[in-house]
C-alpha positions in Angstrom: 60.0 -9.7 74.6 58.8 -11.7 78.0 61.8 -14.6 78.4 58.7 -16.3 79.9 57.2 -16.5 76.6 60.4 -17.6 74.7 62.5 -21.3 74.2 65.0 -20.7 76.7 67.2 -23.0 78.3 70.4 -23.2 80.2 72.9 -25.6 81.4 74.8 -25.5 84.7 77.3 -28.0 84.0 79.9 -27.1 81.5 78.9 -30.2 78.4 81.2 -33.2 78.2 81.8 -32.6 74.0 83.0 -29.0 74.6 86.6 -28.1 74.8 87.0 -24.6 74.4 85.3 -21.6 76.0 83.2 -20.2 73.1 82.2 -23.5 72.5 81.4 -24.5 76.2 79.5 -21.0 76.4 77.0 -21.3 73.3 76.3 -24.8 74.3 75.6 -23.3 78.5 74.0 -20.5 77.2 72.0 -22.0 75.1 71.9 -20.7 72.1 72.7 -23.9 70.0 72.3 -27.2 70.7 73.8 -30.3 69.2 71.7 -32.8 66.6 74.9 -35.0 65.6 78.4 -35.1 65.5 79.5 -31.6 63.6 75.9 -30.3 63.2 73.7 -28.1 65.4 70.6 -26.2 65.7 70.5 -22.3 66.7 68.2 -21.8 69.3 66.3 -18.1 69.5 68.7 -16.3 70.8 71.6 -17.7 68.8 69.7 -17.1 65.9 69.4 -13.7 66.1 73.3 -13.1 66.7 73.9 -15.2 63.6 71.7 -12.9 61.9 72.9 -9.7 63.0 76.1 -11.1 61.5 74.9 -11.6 58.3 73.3 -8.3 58.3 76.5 -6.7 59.2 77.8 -8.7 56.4 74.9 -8.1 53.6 75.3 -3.9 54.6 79.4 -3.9 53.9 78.8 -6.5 50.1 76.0 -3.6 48.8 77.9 -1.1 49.9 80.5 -2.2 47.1 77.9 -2.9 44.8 77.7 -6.4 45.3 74.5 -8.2 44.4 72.6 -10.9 46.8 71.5 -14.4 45.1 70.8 -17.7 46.5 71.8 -20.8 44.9 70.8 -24.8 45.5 73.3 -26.4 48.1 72.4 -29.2 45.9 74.8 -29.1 43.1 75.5 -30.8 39.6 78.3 -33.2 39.5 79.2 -32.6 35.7 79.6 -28.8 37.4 82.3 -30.2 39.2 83.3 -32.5 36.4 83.7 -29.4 34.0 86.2 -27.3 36.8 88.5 -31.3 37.1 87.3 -30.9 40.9 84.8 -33.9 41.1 87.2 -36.3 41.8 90.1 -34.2 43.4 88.4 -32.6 46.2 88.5 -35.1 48.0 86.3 -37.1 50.8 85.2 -33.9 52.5 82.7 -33.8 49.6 79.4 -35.3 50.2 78.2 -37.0 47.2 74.7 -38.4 46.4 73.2 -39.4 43.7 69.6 -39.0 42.3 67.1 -42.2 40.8 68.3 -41.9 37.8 72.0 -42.2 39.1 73.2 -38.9 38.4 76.3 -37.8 40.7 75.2 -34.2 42.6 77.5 -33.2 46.0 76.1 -31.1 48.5 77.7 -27.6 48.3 81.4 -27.1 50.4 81.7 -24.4 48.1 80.2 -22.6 45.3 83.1 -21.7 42.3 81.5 -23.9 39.8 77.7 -23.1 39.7 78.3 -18.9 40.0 80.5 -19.8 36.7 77.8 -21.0 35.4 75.5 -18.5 35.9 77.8 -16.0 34.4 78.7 -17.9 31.4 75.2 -18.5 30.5 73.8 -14.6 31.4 77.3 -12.5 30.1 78.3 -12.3 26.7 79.7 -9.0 26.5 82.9 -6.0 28.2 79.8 -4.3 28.7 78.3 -6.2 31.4 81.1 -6.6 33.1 82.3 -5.7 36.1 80.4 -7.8 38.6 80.4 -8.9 42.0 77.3 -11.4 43.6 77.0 -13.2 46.9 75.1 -15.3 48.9 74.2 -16.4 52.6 74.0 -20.2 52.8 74.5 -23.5 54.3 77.7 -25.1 53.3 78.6 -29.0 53.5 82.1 -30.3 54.4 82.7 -34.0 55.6 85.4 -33.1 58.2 87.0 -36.5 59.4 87.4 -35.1 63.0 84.7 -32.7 63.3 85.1 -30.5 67.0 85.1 -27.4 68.7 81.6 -26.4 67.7 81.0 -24.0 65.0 85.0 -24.1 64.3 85.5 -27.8 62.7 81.4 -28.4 61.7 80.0 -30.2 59.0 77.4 -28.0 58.5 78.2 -24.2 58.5 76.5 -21.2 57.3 79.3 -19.0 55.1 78.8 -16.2 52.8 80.4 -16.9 49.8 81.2 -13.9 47.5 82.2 -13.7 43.2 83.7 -11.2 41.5 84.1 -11.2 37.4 86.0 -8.7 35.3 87.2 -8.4 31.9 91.1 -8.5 33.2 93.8 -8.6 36.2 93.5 -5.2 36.8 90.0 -5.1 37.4 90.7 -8.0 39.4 92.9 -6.0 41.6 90.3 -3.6 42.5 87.4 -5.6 43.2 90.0 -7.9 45.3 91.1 -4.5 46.9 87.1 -3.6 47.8 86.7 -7.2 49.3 89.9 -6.6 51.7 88.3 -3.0 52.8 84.9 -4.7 53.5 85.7 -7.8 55.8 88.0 -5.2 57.5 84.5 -3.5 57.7 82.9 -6.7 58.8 84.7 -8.1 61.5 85.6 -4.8 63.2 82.0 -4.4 63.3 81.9 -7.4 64.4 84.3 -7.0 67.2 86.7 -9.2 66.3 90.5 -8.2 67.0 91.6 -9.9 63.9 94.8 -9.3 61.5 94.6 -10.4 57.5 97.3 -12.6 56.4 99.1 -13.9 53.2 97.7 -17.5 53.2 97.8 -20.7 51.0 95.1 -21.1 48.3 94.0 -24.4 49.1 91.4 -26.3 46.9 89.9 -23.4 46.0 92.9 -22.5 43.7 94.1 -18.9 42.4 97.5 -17.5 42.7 97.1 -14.6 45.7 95.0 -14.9 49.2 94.6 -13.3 52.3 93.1 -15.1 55.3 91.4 -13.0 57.8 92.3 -14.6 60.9 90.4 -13.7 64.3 93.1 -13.5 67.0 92.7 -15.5 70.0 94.2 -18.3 72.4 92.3 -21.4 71.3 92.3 -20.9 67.5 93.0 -23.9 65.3 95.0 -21.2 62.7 98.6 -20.2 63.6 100.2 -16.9 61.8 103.8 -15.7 61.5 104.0 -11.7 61.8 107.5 -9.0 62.0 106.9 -6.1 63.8 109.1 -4.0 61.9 107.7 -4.6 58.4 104.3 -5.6 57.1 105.0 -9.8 57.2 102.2 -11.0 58.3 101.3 -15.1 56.8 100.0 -18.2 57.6 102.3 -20.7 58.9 101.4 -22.2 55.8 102.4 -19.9 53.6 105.1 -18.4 55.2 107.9 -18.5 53.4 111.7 -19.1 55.9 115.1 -17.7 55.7 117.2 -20.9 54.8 120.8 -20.6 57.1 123.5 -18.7 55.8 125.8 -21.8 53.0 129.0 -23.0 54.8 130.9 -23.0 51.2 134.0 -21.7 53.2 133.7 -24.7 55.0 135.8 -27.8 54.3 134.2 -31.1 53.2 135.5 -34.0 55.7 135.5 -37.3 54.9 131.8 -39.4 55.1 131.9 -41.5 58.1 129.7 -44.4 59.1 129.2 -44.7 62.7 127.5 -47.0 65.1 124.7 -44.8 67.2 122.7 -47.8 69.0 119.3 -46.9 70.3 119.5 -43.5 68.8 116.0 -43.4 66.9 115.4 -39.7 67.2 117.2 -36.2 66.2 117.2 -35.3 70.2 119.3 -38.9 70.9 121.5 -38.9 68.2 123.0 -35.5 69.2 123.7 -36.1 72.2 125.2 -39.6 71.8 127.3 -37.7 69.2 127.9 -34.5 71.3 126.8 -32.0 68.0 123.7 -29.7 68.0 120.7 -30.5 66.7 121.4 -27.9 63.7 124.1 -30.3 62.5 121.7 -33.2 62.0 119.1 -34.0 59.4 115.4 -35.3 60.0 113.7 -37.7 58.0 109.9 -37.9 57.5 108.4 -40.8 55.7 105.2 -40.5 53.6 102.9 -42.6 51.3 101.0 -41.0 48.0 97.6 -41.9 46.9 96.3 -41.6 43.5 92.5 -40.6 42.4 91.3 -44.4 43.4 92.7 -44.4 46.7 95.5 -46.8 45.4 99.0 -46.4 46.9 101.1 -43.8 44.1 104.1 -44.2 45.5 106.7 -43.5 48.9 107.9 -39.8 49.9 111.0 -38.9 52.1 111.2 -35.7 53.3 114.6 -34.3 55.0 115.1 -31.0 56.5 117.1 -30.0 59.5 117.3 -31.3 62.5 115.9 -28.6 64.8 113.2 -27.7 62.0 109.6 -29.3 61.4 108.3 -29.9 58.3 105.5 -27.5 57.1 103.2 -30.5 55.5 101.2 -27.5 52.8 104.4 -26.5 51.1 105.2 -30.4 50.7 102.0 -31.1 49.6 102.6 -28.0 47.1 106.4 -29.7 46.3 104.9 -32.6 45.5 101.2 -31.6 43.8 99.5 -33.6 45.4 96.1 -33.2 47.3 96.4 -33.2 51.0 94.1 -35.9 51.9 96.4 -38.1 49.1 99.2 -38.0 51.5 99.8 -39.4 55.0 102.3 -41.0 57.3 104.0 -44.0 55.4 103.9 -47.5 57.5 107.9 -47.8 58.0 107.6 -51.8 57.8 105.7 -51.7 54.6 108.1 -48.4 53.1 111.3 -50.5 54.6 110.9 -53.6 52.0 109.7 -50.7 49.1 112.6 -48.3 49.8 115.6 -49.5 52.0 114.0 -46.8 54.6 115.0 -48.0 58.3 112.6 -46.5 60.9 114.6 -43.8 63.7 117.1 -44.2 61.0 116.7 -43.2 57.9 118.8 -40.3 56.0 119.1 -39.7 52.1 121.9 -42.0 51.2 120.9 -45.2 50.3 117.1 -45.0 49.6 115.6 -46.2 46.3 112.4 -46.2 44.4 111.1 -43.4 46.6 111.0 -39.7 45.9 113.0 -37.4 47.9 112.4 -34.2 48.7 115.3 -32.0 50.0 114.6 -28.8 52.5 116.2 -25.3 50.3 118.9 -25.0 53.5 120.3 -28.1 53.3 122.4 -28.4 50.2 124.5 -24.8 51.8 125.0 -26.7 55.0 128.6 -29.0 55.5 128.9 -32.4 57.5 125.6 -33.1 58.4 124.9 -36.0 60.4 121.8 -38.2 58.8 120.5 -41.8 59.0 122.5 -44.6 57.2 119.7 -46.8 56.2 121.1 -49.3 58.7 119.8 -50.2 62.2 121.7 -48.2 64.9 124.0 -46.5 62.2 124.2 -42.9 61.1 126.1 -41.0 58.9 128.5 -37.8 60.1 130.1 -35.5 57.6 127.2 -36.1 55.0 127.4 -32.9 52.6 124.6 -32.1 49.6 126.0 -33.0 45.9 128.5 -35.4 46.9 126.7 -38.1 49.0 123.3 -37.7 48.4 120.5 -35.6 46.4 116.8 -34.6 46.2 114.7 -35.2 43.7 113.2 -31.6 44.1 114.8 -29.4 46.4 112.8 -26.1 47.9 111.5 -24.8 50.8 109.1 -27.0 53.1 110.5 -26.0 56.9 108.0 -24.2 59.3 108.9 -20.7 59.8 108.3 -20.2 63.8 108.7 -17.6 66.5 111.9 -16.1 67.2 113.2 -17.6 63.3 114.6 -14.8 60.9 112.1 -12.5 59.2 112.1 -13.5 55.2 110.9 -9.7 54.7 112.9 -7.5 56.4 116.0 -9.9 58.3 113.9 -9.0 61.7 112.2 -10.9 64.3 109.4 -13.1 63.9 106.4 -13.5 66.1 104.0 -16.2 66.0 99.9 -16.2 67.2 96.9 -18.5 67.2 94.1 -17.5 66.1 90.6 -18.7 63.8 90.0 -18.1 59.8 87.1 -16.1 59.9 87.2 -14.9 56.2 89.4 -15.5 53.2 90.0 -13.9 49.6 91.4 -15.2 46.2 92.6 -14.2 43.3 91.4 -17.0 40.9 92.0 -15.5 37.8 90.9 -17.6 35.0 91.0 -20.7 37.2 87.4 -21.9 36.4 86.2 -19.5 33.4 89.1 -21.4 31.0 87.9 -24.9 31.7 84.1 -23.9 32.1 84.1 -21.9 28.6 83.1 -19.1 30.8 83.9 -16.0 28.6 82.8 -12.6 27.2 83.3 -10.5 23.7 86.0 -7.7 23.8 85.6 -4.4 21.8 86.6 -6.4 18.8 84.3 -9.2 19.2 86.8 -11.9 20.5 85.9 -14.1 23.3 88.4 -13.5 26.4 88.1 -15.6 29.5 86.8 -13.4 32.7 89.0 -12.9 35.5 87.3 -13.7 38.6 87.9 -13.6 42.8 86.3 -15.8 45.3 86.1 -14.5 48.7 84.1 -16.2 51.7 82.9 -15.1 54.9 82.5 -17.9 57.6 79.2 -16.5 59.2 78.5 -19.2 62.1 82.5 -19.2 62.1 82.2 -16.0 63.0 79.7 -15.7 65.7 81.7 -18.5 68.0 85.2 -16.5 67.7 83.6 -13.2 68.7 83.0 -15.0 72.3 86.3 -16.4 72.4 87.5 -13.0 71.9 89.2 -12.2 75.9 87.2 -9.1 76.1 83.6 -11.1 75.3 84.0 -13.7 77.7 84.3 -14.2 81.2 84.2 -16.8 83.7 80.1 -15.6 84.4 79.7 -15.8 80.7 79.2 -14.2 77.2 79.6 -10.5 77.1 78.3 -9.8 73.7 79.4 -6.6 71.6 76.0 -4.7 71.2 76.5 -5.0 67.5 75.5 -8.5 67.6 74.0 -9.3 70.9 70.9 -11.1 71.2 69.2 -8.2 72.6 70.7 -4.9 73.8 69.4 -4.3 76.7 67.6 -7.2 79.6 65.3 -5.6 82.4 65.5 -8.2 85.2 62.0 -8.2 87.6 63.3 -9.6 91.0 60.3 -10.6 92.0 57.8 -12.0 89.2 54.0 -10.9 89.9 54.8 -7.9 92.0 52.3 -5.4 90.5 54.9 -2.0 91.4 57.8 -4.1 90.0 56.1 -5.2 86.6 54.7 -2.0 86.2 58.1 0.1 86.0 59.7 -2.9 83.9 56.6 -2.2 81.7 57.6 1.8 81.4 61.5 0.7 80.8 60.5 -1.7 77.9 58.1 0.1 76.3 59.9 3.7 76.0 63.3 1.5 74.7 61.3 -0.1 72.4 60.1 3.0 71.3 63.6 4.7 71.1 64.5 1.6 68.9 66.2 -0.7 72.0 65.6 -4.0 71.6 64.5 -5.4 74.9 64.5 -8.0 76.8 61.9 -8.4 79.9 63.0 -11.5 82.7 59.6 -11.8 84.1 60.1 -15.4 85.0 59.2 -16.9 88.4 62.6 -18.0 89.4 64.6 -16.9 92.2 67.1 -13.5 91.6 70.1 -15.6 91.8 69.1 -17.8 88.7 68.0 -14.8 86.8 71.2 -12.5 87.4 73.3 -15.8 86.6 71.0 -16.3 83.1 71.5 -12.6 82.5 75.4 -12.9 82.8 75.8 -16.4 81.0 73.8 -14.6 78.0 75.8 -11.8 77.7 73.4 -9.1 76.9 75.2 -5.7 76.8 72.9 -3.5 79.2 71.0 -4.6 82.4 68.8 -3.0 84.0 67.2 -4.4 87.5 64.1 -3.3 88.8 63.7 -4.4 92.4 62.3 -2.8 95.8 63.5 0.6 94.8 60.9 0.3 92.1 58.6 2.3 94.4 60.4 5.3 94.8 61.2 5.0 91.1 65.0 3.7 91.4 66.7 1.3 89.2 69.9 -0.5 89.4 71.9 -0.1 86.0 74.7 -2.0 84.9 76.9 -2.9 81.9 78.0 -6.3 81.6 81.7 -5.6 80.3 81.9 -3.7 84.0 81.9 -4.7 87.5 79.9 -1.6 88.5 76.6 -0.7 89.7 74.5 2.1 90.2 71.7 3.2 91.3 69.2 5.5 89.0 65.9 7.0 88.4 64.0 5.2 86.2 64.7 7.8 83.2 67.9 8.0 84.2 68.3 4.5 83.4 66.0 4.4 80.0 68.2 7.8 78.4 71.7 5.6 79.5 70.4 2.8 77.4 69.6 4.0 74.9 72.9 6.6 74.8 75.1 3.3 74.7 72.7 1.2 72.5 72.6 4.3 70.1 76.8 4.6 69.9 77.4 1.0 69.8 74.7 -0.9 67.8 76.1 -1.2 64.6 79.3 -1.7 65.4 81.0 1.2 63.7 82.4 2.9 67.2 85.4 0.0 66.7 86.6 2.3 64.1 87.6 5.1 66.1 89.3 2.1 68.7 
């Protein structure tokens, strides 16, 4: 291919909308550009990365026997009515309807229509197990769309279902989805680690997230290096501080703590650590119709944060029903008192109580009263929790729930996740099959989705596919593998060996990429290294005497070779490395 020929565009400037690296380099590169606010169109060359991914994807599902369809992204509401999600999934869904009124939501996901084509085409054990997928678009309404590919309303995922007659047979085809998108994103080249995770709006009762590990990522993950932990932050489950039951209860003590609205104030006007306080977070519930449900306070120790998924779990509620309660409003309600709030003394709220905080003796906590706390407050005598359970934040350095170790903590992006969902949507959707005896059992089915344009930004935000001259794409996925750059465009010797070069890597299989534009060598070497194609090969004055300069762009290095030389090292690497599968032996 002659880039003369080709849509190609590049921007000097790093973009004013871009915050992260991979995001900064797709938009430099050019190979998207942005058409509104979450949404953007892949240009040539980011095109064919995103669908070297997909391929990469499509070889791993048939390898276990999974079946490619394509469904509408327009979708049936009474689909959606059917599963109980129309109405609880909340304003991410886009919802339209048609001239006759009737409610359709363009696809975020795809649970309730691959039901539906298996409860309509199975009836009997005998057709059963099976898995199909597809490559689409995928609509989400995000409130703060950002960071490119990572936060977009419109996103290209493969969505993948699996249907068996029981839970064992869900366990297997979960356990052949886990091996493939290891497959996948090491292929990829992705340094990535799968982790326990919260199920989400999709539902189910086990997930793993697979979560590309890297500096930027909007994901953070809890992992022990001495047993197999590994979580979401979400999910993670904490070690609650050993109970002080040997310790004696003092007497409850009111005490005057002027200007001390927060945890760090508080202890040190009272000279106690923050681990002898307890933090209050004030929230406001929402029903279906976006009508206030009612006032939340959540307390957990002072030098802990809240992890907002488990309380949203505590509480079962959705997450966009819950948010940050306006203290004036929740004051009048409740008896709450902004910067000093504690258990004792609230009404007509609910209160939720952290697991380590009914062990824990003479706490210091808000007294409802401006500039007055409590000291000596212990669980069962002066105050209790409507539910009590776990909804702290397991973070770095914090007790290992597994194996009493150490944990760790990294960012990183959700580039994939898996679900068990059981009989989650074949119960309500009457989606069933006949036994050996002829009775109708509900099939047991797994969801698991593959975030494809997810995908091809965290490769380049990956530290060893980025650097500050540009994308260095694995060859797996690159563009091209190799770019032959013709210092000086209409130079008859020069376009002549560039020729040869392109036409015997073409011939071996190479994809090629020929720079025969008329723009100085500076602007070409700084295009080649911004686009991140693997292999480059430059063919300059030496051209006469048949000499080439070769060079990899994951290395500094240069050198010099015969024009053979230079096609049988290209097509060596491109021949080890093009489908990925050398990762495996890293």
């Amino acid at each position: 291919m002659k880039l003369s020929k080709m849509h190609f565009k590049t921007l000097r400037e790093v973009p004013k909308e871009a915050e992260i690296p991979s995001h900064i380099l797709l938009l430099r590169s050019g190979m998207i550009k942005k058409t509104a606010a979450g949404i953007y169109s892949y240009m040539p060359f980011g095109w064919r990365t995103v669908r070297k991914i997909e391929n990469i994807v499509r070889e791993e599902m048939d390898a276990k026997g999974c079946q490619e369809i394509r469904t509408s992204v327009l979708q049936p509401g009474e689909l959606w009515e059917e599963s109980g999600r129309w109405s609880a999934y909340g304003p991410e869904m886009w919802r339209i309807s048609d001239r006759n009124n009737r409610g359709f939501c363009l696809g975020p996901t795809a649970e309730e229509v691959f039901t539906d084509i298996i409860r309509s085409d199975v009836s009997s054990y005998k057709q059963l197990p099976l898995s199909i997928y597809q490559i689409s678009n995928k609509f989400r309404d995000e409130a703060r769309p950002r960071f490119g590919m990572m936060r977009s309303r419109d996103f290209i995922m493969k969505d993948n279902y699996s249907f068996d007659r029981d839970e064992a047979g869900l366990d297997e085809s979960y356990k052949d989805m886990y091996e493939a998108y290891t497959n996948v994103f090491t292929r990829c080249g992705l340094t990535f680690r799968p982790v326990e995770a919260d199920t989400g709006a999709i539902g189910g009762s086990n997930s793993h997230e697979f979560t590309a590990l890297c500096e930027y990522g909007e994901s953070e993950i809890v992992y022990c290096d001495d047993c197999d932990l590994a979580a979401t932050v979400e999910k993670a489950a904490c070690v609650d501080a050993p109970a002080q039951d040997d310790v004696e209860m003092l007497p409850l003590e009111k005490v005057n703590t002027p200007g001390t609205k927060t945890i760090e104030e508080v202890a040190s006007f009272l000279n106690i650590p923050k681990e002898q306080t307890i933090k209050a977070l004030l929230f406001v519930t929402y029903d279906e119709e976006g009508k206030e449900d009612g006032y939340v306070a959540a307390f957990v120790r002072g030098d802990r944060e809240l992890n907002m998924t488990k309380l949203v779990n505590a509480l079962g509620v959705h997450e966009y029903a819950i948010e940050f309660a306006d203290e004036e409003k929740m004051s009048a309600a409740t008896g709450c008192v902004g910067g000093f709030t504690g258990p004792k003394g609230l009404h007509d709220c609910k209160i939720v109580v952290d697991s380590e905080l009914p062990g824990l003796r003479n706490l210091c906590a808000g007294a409802c009263d401006e500039d007055y706390h409590y000291i000596n407050m212990n669980y069962g005598r002066d105050y209790e929790g409507d539910i009590v359970v776990d909804i702290k934040t397991l973070k770095e350095g914090d007790i290992c729930p597994v194996c009493g170790g150490t944990v760790k903590q990294a960012r990183g992006v959700e580039v994939g996740q898996i679900f068990k969902l059981g009989t989650k949507y074949s119960e309500p959707m009457g989606c069933t099959y006949k036994d050996e005896n002829q009775k109708d059992q509900p099939i047991v089915m797994g969801c698991y989705g593959i975030g494809i344009s997810r995908t091809f930004q965290a490769i380049i935000d990956m530290p060893q596919n980025h650097d500050d001259n540009g994308i260095i794409w694995p060859m797996s996925v690159a563009p091209y593998h190799v770019i032959v750059t013709i210092v000086k465009a209409g130079d008859e010797v020069q376009e002549a060996v560039a020729d040869e070069i392109a036409s015997a890597l073409e011939k071996a299989g190479v994809e090629v990429l020929v720079d025969d534009r008329k723009e100085r060598p500076g602007v070409k070497f700084k295009d080649a290294d911004l686009i991140g194609i693997p292999v480059a090969i430059t063919v300059g004055r030496g051209a006469a005497e048949g000499k080439v300069e070769y060079k990899l762009r994951s290395e500094s290095e240069k050198a010099e070779l015969t024009v053979t030389e230079a096609i049988e090292a290209a097509i060596a690497k491109v021949n080890a490395e093009k489908d990925g599968r050398h990762f495996f032996n890293k």
